[in-house]
N, C-alpha and C positions, 0 to 999 in steps of 0.2 A: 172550423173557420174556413171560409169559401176564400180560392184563391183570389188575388188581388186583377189578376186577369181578369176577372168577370166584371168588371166595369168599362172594359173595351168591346165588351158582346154586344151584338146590338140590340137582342134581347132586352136588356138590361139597359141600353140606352131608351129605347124605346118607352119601356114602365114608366121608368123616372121621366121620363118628358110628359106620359099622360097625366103623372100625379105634378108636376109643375115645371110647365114650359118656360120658365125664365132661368131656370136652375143647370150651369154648366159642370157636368159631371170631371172633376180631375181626374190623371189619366192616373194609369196602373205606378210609373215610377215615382209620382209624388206620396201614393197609400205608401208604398215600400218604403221610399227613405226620408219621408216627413211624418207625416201621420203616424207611423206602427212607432217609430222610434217614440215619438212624442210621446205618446200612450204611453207606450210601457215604461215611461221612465217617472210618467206620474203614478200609474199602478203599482211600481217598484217604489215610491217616495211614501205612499200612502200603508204597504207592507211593513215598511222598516219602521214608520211611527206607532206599528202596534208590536212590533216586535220588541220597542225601547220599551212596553212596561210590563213584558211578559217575567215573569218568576220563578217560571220552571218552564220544559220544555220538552217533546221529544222529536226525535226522527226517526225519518225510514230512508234507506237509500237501495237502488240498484242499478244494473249497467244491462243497457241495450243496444241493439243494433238495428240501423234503420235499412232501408229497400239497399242503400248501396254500400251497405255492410260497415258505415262508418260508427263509431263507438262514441256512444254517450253513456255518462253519471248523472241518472238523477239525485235529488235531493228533497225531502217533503219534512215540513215542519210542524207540531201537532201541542197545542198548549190551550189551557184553561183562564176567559178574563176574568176580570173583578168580577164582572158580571155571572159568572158559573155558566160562561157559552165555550161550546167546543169547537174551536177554528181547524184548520187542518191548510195548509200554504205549500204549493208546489213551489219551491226557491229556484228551481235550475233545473235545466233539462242540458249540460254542460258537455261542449265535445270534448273529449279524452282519447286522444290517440296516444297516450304513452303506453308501453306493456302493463298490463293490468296486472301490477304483480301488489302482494299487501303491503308493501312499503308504500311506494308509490299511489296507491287507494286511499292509504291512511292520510297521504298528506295532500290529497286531493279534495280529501272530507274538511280535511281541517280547516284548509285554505277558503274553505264553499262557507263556514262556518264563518269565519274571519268577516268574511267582507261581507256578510249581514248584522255585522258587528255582536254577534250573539258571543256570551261568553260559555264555554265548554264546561265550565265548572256547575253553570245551570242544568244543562243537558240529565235528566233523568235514566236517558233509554235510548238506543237506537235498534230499531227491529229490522232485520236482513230476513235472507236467505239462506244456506247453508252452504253457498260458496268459501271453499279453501283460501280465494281472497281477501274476499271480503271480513271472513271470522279472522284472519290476521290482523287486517286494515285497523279491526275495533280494537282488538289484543295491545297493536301498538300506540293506539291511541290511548291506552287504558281509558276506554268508554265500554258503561255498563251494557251487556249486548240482551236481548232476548231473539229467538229462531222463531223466524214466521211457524204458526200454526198451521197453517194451510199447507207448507212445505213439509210439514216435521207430519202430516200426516199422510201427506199424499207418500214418503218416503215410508213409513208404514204400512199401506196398505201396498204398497209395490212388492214389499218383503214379503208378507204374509198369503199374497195369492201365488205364489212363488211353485205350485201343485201341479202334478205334469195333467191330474185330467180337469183340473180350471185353466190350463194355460192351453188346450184341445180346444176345450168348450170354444176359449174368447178368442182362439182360430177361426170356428165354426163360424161365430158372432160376427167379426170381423168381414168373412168372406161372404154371408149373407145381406151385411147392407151394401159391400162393394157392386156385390149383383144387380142390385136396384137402384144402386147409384149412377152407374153411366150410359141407362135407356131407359128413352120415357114410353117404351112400349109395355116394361114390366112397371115403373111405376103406373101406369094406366092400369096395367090387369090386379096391382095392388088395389088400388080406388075403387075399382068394381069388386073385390073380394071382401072389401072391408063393410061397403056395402050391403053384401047378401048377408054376412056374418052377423050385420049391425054394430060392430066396432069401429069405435072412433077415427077419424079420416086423419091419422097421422102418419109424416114422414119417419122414415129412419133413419138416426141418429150416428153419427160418425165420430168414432175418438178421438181426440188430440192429446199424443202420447202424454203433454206437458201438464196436463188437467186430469189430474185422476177421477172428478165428477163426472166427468163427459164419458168415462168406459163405465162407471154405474145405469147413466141416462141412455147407452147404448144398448145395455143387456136387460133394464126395465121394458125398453121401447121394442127389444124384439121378442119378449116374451109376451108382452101386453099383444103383438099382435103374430103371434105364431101360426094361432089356426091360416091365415090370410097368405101368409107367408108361405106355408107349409102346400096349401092350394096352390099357389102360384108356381113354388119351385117344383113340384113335381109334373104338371101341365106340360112341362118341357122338359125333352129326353139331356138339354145339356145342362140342366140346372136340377134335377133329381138328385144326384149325389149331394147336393149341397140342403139339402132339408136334413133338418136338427134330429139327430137320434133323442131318446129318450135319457140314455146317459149325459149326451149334450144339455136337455133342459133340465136336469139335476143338477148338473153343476152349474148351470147358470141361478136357477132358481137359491141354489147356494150362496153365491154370489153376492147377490142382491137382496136375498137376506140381509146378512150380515153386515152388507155395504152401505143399503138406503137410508135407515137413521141418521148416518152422518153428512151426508149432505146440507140437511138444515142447519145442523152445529158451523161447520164450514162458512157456507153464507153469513150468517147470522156475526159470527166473529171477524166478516171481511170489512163491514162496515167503519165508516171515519166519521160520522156525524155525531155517534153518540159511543158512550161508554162501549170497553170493551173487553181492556186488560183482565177487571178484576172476577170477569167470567170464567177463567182459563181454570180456575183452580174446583170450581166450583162444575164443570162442564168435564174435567179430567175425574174429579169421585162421580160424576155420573155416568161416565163412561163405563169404569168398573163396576157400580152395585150395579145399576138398570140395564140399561141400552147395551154393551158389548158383552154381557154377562148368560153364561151360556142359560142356555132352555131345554127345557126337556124335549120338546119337539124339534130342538136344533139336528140338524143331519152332522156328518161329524167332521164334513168338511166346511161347514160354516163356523163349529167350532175352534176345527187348527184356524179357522181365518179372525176369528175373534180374540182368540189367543194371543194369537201373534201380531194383531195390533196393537191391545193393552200392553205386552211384556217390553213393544218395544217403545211405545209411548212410554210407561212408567220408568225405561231404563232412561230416556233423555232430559225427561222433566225429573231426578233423581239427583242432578246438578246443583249442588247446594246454594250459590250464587242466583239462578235460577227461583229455587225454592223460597228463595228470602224474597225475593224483589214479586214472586204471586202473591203470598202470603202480605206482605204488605200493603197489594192490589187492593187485594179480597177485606183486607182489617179497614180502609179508609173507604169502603163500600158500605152505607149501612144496609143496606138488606143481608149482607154476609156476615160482616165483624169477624167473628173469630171461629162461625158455625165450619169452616172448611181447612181451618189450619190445625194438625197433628197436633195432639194432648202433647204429647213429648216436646213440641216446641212452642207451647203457649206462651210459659214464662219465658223464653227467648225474643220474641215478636214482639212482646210488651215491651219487654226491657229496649228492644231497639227501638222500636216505636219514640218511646219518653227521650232517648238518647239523639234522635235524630229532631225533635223538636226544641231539647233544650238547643242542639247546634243553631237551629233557627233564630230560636232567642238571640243567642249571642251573636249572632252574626247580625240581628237588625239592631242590636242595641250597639254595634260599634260605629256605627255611623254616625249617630248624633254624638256622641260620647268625643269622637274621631275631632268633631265639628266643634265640640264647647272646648276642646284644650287646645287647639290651634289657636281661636279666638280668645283665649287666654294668654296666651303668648305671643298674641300679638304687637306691636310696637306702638306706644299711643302720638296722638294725633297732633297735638301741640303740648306746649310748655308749661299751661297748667295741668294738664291729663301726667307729665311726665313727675311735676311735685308730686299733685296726690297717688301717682305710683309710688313714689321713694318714703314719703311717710306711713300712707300703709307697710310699703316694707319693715320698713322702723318697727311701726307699732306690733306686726307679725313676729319678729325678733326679738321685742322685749317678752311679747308673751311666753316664746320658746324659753326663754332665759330661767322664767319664773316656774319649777315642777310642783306643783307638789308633791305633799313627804306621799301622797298616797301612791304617786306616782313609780315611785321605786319597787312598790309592792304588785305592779299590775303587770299580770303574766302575757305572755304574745299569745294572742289571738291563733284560734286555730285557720288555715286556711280552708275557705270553701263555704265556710256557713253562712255566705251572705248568699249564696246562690241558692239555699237549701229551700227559700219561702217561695221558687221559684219552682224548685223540682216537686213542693208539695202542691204547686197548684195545678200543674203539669198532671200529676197524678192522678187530682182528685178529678180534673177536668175528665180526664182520658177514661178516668173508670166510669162517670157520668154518663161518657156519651156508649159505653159497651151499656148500660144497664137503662141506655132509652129505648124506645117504645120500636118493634118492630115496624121494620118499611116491606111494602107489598112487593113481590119480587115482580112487577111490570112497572113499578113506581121509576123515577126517572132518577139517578143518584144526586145528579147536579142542579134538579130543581128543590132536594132536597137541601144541600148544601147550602141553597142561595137562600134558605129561609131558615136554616138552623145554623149560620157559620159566626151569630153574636154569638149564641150559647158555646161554641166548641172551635174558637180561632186557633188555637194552636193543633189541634186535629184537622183543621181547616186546609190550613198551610202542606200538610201529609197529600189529603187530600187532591188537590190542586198540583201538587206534582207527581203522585203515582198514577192520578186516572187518566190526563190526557196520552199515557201511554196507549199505541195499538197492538193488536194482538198480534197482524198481520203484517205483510209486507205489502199488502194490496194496493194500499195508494199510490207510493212509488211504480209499481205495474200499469197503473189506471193513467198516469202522465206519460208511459210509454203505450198506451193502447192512445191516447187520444195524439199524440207523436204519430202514431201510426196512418191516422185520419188525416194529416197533416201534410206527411210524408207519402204523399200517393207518388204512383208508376209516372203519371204527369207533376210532380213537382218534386224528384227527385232532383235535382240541381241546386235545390235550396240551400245556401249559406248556412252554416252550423249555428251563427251569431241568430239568424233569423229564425231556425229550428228552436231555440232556446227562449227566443222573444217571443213566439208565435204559442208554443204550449204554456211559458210565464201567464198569456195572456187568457188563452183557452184555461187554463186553470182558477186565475185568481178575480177575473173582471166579475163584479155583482152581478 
């Protein structure tokens, strides 16, 4: 969003006068404090009516820091409609200067929650990051947590190149693009090197400690163009030391082995528009048999690096809590069902499975139930309504009065068995839909859903609340990257209230 100033430019007066001279442009402080507010309070009005018939829910949340180091909470909302469309709603981009300690986080979330009127007990998921904070904040909320993937791997792959001669190498690597980053006389003799060579005319690639892809795309990007490089750094007596030994591009080559599969898994699970949870479990066995699994041509330092991001992957997703809530993902997915969850805990998943949809039941069957005995006990409404209350009473009475003899004989009812024609159908529903027809793993899960949820409503309802889970914490990231845009070095001054109203809006406007 373009600041509000640009309607004082006269740039911008000028356009608008060619496209229609009658038309008096308002100045900057009426956008500010009529118009933005206005907006967003219909965008916010128009939020909260879809948020009233939502029926499960998840979130992401984290804390950023804008150009002048003031501290925001975001909050992002993620659920399934009637219709089987996957919405995703940045709620708040909220200033937070209190100490961000997980008392205070937890009751920060709670209160963000409150005044979207969402009730907590809907909430499925909250997907974080691995802050010490924040895992308390959920802890004391007792809300179900999952660890972004994208964190929980980048925190693997940190551990596991952890090798004094991969940690030379991406020295080397390092000090190679910084060379050709701060003059354009060597980017120049790069362009003409790439040239003679006939290699691609690419830049090279700078890490951002925060993003473990970007030291992959660094170490791809200066192998792809070594020979160029290698030309150029030795041309010059102060830049010869810095060309790559052959040790260095082993271990880079190592490296990037081992590292570039996962890139696509990464991406691919950052997404919010479409399904994403019930891949984790499904994308974690491929890890181990395919992709991270050593090879006979593997050097043996792509191995320890292989190693050591399965062992440490499998040790966190090893979380029983965790385990349950994939496993569930993957079971209301049909292209998956039950193909990725442990024999050993099959009949466990089932049984919860049937268990968390009888809750269903009962819980939509106490509302109307709720609704006929109130209205039973109502007061009636005149003087005749009030007789033929007191004579049916009578007549109720007299009948109580009268047993029969059979009646002495008739044993107390077990409890439970009314509920039983319920858990068989539950049953036979659930084994149903394991024993349909496979779905093709590029099929969409939720177009499925939307055209098979008569046959299988009570898997339905599963459904509907495990999948709008994300895998990630990217969204919440993605309303501090566009904060970022927002918050430039010229509109650093900005009002916390209007930070909050300005991303609400950059997020949620059609």
């Amino acid at each position: 969003m373009v600041p509000f100033q640009v309607v004082e430019r006269q740039g911008f007066k000028d356009m608008v006068k060619t496209l229609d001279q009658r038309y008096d442009i308002p100045s900057r402080k009426y956008f500010a404090e009529v118009e933005m507010p206005h907006l967003h309070e219909e965008v916010r009005g128009r939020v909260e009516q879809e948020l009233r018939q939502v029926k499960h829910y998840a979130t992401t949340t984290d804390l950023w820091s804008r150009r002048t180091m003031d501290p925001y909470l975001s909050l992002t909302v993620h659920y399934i409609t009637d219709e089987w469309k996957l919405h995703s709603k940045c709620l708040q981009t909220s200033y937070f200067p209190d100490d961000h300690t997980g008392t205070l986080i937890a009751q920060g979330l709670r209160e963000a929650l409150e005044s979207w009127g969402l009730d907590e007990r809907l909430q499925a998921c909250i997907t974080t990051d691995n802050g010490a904070n924040v895992v308390k904040a959920t802890d004391l909320n007792d809300w179900t947590r999952l660890q972004c993937f994208g964190h929980r791997l980048h925190l693997a792959i940190e551990a596991s190149v952890k090798l004094p001669e991969i940690e030379r190498a991406v020295g080397v690597c390092k000090k190679i693009v910084s060379a050709f980053s701060y003059t354009h006389k060597r980017r120049k003799a790069l362009a003409k090197a790439q040239a003679e060579l006939h290699l691609p005319h690419h830049r090279l690639i700078t890490e951002t400690p925060t993003r473990w892809g970007s030291r992959q795309q660094m170490i791809a990007r200066v192998l792809e163009q070594e020979k160029a490089i290698t030309q150029v750094l030795k041309e010059d007596k102060k830049t010869r030391h810095l060309a790559p030994s052959w040790q260095d591009l082993d271990g880079l080559e190592s490296v990037n082995r081992a590292l570039s599969p996962l890139v696509e898994f990464t991406d691919a699970l950052s997404g919010e528009e479409y399904v994403s949870v019930s891949y984790l479990k499904p994308v974690l066995h491929l890890l181990n048999t395919t992709v991270l699994a050593s090879a006979e041509d593997d050097t043996t330092v792509t191995k320890r690096i292989k190693g050591g991001i399965l062992q440490y992957l499998n040790d966190k997703y090893d979380d029983p809590a965790t385990d349950d809530l994939l496993d569930m993902a993957s079971l209301v997915d049909p292209r998956f069902k039950m193909a990725y969850v442990a024999d050993n805990r099959k009949a466990y998943i089932k049984a919860k499975a049937m268990a968390e949809m009888q809750a269903l039941l009962e819980k939509q069957a106490q509302s109307p139930s709720t609704q006929a005995s109130s209205s039973t006990h109502s007061p009636p409404h005149s003087s005749t309504e009030a007789a033929d209350a007191v004579d049916a009473a009578e007549v109720v009475e007299a009948k109580r009065m009268k047993r029969s003899l059979g009646s002495f004989f008739k044993k107390d009812s077990i409890p439970g068995p009314a509920a039983r024609p319920d858990r068989e159908a539950i049953e036979i529903e659930f084994q149903s839909y394991l024993h349909a027809l496979e779905v093709d793993g590029e099929a969409n899960p939720l177009d499925w859903w939307r055209l098979h949820e008569p046959n299988f409503p009570r898997v339905a309802s599963l459904a509907r609340k495990y999948l709008c889970i994300p895998a990630t914490s990217a969204p919440s990231e993605r309303a501090f990257s566009t904060g970022g845009n927002i918050v430039t070095c010229h509109r650093a001054a900005l009002k916390p209230d209007n930070v909050d109203r300005l991303v609400f809006l950059a997020k949620n406007l059609p």
